[in-house]
C-alpha positions in Angstrom: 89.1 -22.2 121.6 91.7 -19.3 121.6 92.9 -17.5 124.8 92.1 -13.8 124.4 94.1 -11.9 127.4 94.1 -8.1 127.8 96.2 -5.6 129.6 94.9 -3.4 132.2 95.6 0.0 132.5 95.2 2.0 135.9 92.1 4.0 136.1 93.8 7.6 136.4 92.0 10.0 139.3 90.2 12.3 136.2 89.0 11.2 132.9 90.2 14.2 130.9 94.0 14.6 130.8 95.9 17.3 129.8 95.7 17.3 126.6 92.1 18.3 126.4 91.1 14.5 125.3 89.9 11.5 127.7 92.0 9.0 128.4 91.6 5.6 126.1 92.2 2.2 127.5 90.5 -0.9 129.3 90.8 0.2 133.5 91.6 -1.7 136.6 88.9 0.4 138.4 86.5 3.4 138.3 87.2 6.8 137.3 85.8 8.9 140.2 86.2 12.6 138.3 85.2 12.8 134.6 86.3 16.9 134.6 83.8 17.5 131.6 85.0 21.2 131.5 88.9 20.4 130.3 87.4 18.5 127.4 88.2 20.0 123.9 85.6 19.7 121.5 85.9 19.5 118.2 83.4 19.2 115.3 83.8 17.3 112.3 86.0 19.8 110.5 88.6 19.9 113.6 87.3 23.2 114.6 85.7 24.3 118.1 82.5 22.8 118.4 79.7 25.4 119.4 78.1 25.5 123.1 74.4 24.2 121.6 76.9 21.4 120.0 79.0 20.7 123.0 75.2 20.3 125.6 72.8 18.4 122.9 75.7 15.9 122.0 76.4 14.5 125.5 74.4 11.8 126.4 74.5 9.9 129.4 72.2 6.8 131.2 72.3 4.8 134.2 70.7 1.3 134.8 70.1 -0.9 137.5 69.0 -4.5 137.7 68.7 -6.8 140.5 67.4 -10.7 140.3 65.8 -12.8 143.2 64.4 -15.8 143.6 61.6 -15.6 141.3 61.6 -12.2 140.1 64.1 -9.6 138.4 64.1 -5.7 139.0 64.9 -3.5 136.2 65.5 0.5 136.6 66.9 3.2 133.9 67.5 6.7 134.2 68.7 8.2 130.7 69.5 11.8 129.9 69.6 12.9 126.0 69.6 16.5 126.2 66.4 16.9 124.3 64.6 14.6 126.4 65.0 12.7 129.3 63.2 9.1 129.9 63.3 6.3 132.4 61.6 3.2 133.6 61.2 0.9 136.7 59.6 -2.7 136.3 59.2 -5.5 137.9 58.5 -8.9 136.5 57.6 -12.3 138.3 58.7 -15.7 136.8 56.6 -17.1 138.8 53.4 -15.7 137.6 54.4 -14.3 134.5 53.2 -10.8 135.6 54.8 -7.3 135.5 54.5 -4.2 137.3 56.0 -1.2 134.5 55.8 2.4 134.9 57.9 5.0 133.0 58.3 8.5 132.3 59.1 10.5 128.9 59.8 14.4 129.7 61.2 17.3 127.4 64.5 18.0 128.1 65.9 18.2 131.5 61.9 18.4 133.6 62.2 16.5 136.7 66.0 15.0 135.7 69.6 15.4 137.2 72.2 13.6 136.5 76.0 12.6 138.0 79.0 13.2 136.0 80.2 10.3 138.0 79.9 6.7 138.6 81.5 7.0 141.9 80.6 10.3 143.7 77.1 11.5 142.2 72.8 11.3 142.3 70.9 10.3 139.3 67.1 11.7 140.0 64.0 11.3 137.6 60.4 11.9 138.9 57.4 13.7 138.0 54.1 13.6 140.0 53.9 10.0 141.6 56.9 8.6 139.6 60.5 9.2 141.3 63.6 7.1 141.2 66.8 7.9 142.6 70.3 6.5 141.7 73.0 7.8 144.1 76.9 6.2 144.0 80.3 6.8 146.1 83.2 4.3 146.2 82.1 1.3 147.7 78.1 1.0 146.7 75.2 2.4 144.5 72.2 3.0 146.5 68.9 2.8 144.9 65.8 4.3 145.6 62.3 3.9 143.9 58.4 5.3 144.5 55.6 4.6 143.0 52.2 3.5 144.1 53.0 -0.3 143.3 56.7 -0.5 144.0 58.9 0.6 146.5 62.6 0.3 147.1 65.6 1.7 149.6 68.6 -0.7 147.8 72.1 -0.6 148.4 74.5 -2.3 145.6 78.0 -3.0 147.2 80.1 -2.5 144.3 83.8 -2.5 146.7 83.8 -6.7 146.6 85.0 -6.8 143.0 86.6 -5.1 139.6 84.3 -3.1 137.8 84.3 -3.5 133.8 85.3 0.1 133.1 86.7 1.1 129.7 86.3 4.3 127.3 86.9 4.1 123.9 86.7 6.7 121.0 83.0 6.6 119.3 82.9 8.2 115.7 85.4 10.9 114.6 85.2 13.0 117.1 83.4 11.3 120.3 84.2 8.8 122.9 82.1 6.9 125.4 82.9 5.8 128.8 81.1 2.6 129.9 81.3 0.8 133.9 79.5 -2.2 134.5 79.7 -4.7 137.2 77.9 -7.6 137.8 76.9 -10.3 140.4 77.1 -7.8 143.8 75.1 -8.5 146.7 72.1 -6.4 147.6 70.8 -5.1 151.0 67.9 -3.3 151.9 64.1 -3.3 151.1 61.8 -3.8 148.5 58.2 -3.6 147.9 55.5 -5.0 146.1 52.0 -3.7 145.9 52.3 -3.4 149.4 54.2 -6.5 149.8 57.9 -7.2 150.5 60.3 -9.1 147.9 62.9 -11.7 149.9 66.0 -10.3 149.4 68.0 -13.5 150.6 68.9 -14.5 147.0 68.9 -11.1 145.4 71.8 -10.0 142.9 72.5 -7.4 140.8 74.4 -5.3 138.2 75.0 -1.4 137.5 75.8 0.4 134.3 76.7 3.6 134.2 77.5 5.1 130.5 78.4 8.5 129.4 79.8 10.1 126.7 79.5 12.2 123.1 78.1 9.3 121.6 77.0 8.6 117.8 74.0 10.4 116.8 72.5 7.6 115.5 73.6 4.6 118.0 72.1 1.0 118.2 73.0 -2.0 120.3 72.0 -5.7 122.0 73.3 -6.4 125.3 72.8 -9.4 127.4 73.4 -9.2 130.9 73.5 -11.9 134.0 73.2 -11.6 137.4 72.5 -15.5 138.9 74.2 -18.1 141.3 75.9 -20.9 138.9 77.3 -24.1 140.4 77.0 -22.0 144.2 79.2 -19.2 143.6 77.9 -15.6 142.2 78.1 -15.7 138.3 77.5 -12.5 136.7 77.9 -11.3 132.6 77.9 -8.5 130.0 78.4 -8.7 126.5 77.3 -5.8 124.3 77.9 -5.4 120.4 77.3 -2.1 118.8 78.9 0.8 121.0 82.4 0.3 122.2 84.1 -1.5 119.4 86.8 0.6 118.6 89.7 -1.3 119.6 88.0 -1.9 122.7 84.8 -4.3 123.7 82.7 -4.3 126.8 82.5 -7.8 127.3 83.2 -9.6 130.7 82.2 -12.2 133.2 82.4 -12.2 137.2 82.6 -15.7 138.5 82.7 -15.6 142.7 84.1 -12.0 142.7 86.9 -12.4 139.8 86.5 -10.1 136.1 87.9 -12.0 133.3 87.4 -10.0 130.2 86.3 -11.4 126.9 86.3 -11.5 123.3 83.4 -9.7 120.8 80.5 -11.0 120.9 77.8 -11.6 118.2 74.0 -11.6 118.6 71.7 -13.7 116.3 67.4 -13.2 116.8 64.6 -12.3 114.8 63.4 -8.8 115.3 60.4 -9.7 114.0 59.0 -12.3 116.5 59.8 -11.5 120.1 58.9 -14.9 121.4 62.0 -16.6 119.6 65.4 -17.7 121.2 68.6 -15.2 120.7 71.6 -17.1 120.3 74.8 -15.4 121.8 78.6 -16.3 121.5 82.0 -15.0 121.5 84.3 -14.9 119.0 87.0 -17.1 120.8 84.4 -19.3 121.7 84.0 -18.8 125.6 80.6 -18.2 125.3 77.9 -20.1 124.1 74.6 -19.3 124.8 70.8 -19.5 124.1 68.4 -16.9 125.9 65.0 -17.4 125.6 62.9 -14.8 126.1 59.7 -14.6 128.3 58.6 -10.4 129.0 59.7 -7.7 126.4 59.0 -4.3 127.6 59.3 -2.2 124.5 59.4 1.9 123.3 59.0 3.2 120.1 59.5 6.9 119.4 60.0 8.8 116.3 59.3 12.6 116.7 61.9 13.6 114.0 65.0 14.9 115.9 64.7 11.9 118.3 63.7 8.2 117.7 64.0 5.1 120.0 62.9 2.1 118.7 64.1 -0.3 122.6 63.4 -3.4 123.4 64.5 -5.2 127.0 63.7 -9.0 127.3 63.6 -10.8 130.4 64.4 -14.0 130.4 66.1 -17.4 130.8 70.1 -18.6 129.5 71.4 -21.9 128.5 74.1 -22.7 127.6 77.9 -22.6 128.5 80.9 -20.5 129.5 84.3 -21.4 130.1 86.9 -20.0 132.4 90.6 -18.7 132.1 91.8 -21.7 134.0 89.9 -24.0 131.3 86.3 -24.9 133.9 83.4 -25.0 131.7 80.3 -23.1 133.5 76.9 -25.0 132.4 74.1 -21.9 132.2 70.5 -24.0 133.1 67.5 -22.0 132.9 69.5 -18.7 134.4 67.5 -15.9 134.5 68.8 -12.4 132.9 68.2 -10.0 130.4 68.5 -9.1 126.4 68.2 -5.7 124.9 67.4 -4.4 121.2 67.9 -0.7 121.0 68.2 1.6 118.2 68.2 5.2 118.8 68.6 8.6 116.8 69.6 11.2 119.8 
């Protein structure tokens, strides 16, 4: 297996530097101020894109899960000018049974979104649907209500490095992607009425933004679990942030260590078959089998979604910097198939 070490460079206090252009790189932290209004944008011919150009081509989504004992949380607010969507489920292993609702509105009804992952409010809701994702320095705080689930969360996010990178996306876009993993959750959660123990709970942010390709797909797996007593948390992703860059990491008892591409291998066409999942150094090794696919297909034309989100359970192995190899049995987590024409 090969080592695969990166350098770090420090998050800088605004995303857009002086040149008009973000700033590139893998950071040591968040970026608190994206200043979206020094941001020179061109169109494919390296003249000034238009104003219609420069709103429909910025896309932006946040996402939230959290995993108990027997159950895992799941919660996405996602802006794509023409349309805004979002989702809140809950699924019990234990059972087997979900509780899903979602919402699908034309473009910004009942949506407002942050322009940043550390000093913002993400909002969705329409009639008796409304989900709320707000975020300063040191936690996310989530809040949900429906007529079946109810939530007041808070995410501490301060305990740990964040997986923050962006990286130019096509010719003329870039994407900036923060995820973190593994962080301990506080607060309540409801049930049909019921409230979820909390004692075991952890969870994982994203928070993704940028001028993205207008036709983007990806697959994602993503971890949030106790492994050998100590909080073990993953992302890999393949599809998005591959230019020179890869959003790829592990959190093993609070420490990031970054890792190598990863490759996906499943069958699209039966959803009940295992996903096999490794790095290309070899640090990851892993089979997820799924159990619950909550799935979307759209295709109105301009827009088109075809998403799939698997919950599920991880086996397998990972191995650490200092050479430790992490055995994954029967973890619970998450897999995602998305394509989408935005």
């Amino acid at each position: 297996m090969n080592s695969y070490l990166l350098l770090l460079t420090k998050a800088p206090v605004q995303l857009i530097q002086t040149n008009g252009q973000p700033a590139f790189g893998l950071f040591d932290g968040s970026i608190p101020d994206f200043n979206l209004q020094d941001f020179i944008y061109q169109n494919l011919m390296d003249t000034k894109a238009s104003t219609l150009a420069r709103y429909f081509n910025y896309k932006q989504f946040q996402f939230i899960c959290v995993t108990g004992a027997d159950w895992l949380l799941a919660v996405a607010i996602a802006d794509i000018r023409y349309a805004n969507s979002g989702f809140a489920y809950l699924y019990r292993f234990d059972t087997n049974q979900t509780i899903s609702k979602g919402l699908l509105l034309p473009g910004a009804l009942g949506c407002k979104m942050s322009d940043s992952p550390s000093a913002g409010e993400a909002k969705q809701g329409f009639g008796a649907y409304k989900t709320a994702i707000k975020t300063n320095a040191t936690n996310w705080q989530l809040n949900i209500e429906t007529k079946e689930l109810k939530a007041c969360l808070t995410i501490e996010k301060a305990s740990q490095m964040p997986l923050a990178l962006c990286a130019p996306t096509g010719y003329n876009g870039w994407t900036y992607t923060e995820k973190s993993n593994a962080l301990a959750v506080s607060g309540t959660l409801e049930l049909q009425g019921k409230n979820q123990d909390l004692t075991q709970a952890l969870a994982g942010y994203d928070f993704s933004a940028g001028f993205m390709r207008r036709q983007t797909s990806w697959r994602w797996a993503s971890i949030n679990a106790m492994v050998e007593g100590k909080v073990f948390g993953l992302n890999m992703a393949a599809g998005v942030n591959e230019t020179g860059l890869c959003e790829n990491a592990l959190w093993f008892n609070g420490q990031i260590q970054h890792l190598s591409p990863a490759s996906f291998v499943f069958d699209r066409k039966d959803d009940t078959s295992p996903w096999q999942i490794s790095s290309l150094c070899g640090e990851v090794q892993l089979e997820f089998q799924p159990l619950y696919c909550r799935q979307e297909k759209v295709n109105i034309g301009l827009l088109a979604s075809n998403f799939r989100q698997y919950v599920g359970l991880y086996n397998g192995f990972v191995v650490l910097q200092n050479g430790t190899k992490l055995q994954l049995n029967s973890v619970k987590g998450l897999a995602e198939d998305h394509y989408a024409k935005w």
